[in-house]
N, C-alpha and C positions, 0 to 999 in steps of 0.2 A: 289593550290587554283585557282578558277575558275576564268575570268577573262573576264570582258565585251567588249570583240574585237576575230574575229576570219577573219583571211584573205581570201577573197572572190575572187582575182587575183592575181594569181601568175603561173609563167610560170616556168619551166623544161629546161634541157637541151634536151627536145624532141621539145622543140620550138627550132629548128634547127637552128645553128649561132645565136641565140638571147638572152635563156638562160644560165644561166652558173651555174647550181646546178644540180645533181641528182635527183630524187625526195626520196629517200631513207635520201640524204642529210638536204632535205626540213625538212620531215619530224624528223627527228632525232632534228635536231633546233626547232622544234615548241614544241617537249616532252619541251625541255630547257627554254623555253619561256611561258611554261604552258598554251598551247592552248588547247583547248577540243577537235576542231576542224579543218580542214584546208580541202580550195580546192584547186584543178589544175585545172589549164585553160589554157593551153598551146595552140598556134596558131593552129585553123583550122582542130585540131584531139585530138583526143582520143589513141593517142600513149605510152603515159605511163602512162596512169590509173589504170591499171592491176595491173603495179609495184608500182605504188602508193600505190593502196589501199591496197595490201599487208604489205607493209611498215606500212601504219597508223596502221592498225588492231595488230598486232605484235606489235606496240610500244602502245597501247589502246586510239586512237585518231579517231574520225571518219572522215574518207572521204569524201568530194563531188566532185562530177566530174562535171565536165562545162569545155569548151572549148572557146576561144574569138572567134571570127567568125565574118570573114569580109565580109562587104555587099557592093551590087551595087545596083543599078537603084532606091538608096534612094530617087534622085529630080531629077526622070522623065525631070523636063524643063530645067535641069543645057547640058551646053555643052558640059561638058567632065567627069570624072569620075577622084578625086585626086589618086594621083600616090600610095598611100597605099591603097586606100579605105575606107571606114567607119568600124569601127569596134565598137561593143556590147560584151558583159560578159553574157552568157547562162550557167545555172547551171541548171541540173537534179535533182527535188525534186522526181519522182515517176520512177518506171520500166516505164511506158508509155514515160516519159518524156526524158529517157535516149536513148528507143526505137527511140524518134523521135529527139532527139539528133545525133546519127547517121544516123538516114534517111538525116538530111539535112547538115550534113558533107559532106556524101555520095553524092549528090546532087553538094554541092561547088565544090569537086572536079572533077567531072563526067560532067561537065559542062563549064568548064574553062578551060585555058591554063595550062598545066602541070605546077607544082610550083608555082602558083597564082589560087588558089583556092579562091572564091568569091561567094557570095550567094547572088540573089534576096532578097531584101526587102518583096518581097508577099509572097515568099516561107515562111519566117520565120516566116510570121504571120500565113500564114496556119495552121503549124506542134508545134505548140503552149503549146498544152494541157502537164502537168507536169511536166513545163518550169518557172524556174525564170528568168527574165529577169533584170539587170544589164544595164543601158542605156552605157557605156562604158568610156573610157578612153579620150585625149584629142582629139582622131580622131573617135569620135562619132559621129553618124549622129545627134542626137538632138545638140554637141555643136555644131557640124557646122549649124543647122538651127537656134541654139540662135544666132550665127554673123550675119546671115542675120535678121532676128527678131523676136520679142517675139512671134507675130501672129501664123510663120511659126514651130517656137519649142513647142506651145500649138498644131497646127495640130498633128503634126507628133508624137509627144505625147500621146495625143487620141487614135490614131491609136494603135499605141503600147497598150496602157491599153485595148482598145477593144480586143484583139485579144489574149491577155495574161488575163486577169481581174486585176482591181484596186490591187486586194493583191498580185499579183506575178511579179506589176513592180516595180522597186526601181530606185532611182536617183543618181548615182552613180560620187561619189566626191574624188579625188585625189590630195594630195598637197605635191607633193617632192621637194617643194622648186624651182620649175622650174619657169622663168617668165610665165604669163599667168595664173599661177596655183588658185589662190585668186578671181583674176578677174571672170575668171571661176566659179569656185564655188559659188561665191556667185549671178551670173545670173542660174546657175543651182538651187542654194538651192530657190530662189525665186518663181522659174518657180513648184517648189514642192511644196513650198508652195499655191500657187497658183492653183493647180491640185490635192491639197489632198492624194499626194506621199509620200512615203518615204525616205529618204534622207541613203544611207552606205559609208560609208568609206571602202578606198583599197588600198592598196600601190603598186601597180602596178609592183609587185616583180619578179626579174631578178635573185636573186641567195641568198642565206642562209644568208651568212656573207656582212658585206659593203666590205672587205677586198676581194671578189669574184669581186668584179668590176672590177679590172685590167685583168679577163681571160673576161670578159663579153665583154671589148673595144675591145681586140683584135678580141675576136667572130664578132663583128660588123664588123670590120674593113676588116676581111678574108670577109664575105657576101658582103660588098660593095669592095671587089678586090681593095683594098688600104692599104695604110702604116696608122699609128695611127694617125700623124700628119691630113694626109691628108680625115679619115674619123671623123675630131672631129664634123661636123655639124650632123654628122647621129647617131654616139656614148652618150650616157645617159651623163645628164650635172653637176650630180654628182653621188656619191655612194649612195645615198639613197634608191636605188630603193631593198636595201636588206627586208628579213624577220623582220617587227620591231616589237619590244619591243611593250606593252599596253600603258609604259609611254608615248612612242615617238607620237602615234597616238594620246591619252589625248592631248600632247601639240600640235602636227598639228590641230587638230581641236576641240580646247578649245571653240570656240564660238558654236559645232554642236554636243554635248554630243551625242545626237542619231544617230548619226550615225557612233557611234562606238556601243553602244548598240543593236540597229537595225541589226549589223551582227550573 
């Protein structure tokens, strides 16, 4: 039975130390889960797409491929640049858009220090065409211009719908339970409102099962070269960050039907 939610972020164990699922695995739980659909978006490449999409098609689930992809020089006047960077959700609707998908992978990485790969903000608007665009998780560059304010999150906003068109941006809402998460959204869901956006839900998924969390800590833990105790500020604040259920998202955001619909 078909089911009005299909997960638009979710990472692999080809997000290197971060994920902790095969995408084989991914997939196989989303048959279980009765998804029609499912993407990968695993950090800053297109490394197991391949194996993905083979996976879906095999089990008869479609594929999309998108990649999260962290940005720089989002606020020109800011001083520094935060120590992850801004991160968005790019998803391939067309060959064009997959095409230019990899152009500015290629680009992030060809351009940046080895193992921090980073993409201009102009770039991305550029290479646009057969691109959904996903505003991103809590290190977005729009939530970070919502803390500065509303003004600064409608520019930068703008901008994006210009360069993408009104239909290919979405305002992209995550609530795993983490402090901030509510707060957020609902200055996000405003600022859509207010911009004649769309609003999706995503679960910002780390690994198939909740029960995957415990290799997912340690994967942090080896990235940040510390023992468990000592990387619990860098490590997820609970297990939720698994593949969920249709219920689980109905109840995270009972008040935003659409945007579980919307994916």
């Amino acid at each position: 039975m078909s089911i009005p939610y299909v997960e638009l972020h979710c990472h692999s164990g080809f997000s290197f130390l971060d994920g902790a699922s095969h995408p084989e695995e991914l997939i196989l739980r989303a048959v279980e889960l009765g998804y029609p659909a499912l993407a990968l978006t695993d950090h800053n490449g297109l490394y197991g797409s391949m194996e993905f999409a083979q996976a879906a098609r095999r089990a008869g689930i479609q594929p999309i491929t998108g990649a999260e992809i962290t940005l720089r020089e989002c606020f020109p006047e800011a001083e520094s640049e935060p120590p992850d960077g801004h991160h968005v959700t790019v998803l391939a609707e067309t060959p064009r858009g997959y095409a230019n998908l990899c152009r500015l992978l290629t680009e992030a990485h060809m351009g940046s220090e080895r193992g921090d790969p980073r993409l201009p903000l102009a770039s991305l608007l550029e290479l646009s065409e057969g691109l959904i665009l996903l505003t991103g998780c809590s290190k977005s560059p729009v939530a970070a211009a919502l803390e500065s304010s509303v003004a600064q999150a409608e520019a930068l906003t703008h901008r994006l719908v210009s360069a993408f068109g009104p239909g290919s941006v979405f305002v992209e809402l995550q609530d795993n339970a983490v402090k901030g998460d509510r707060a957020r959204n609902k200055g996000l869901g405003r600022l859509a409102g207010r911009l004649g956006l769309g609003v999706v839900a995503t679960g910002n998924v780390h690994y198939h099962r909740a029960e995957r969390h415990r290799l997912q800590d340690v994967l942090v833990s080896i990235r940040n070269r510390s023992t468990l105790d000592g990387a619990h500020g860098a490590r997820r604040a609970n297990r939720l960050f698994h593949l969920p259920e249709a219920w689980e998202m109905r109840h995270r955001f009972q008040s935003r039907p659409e945007a579980l619909t919307n994916t």
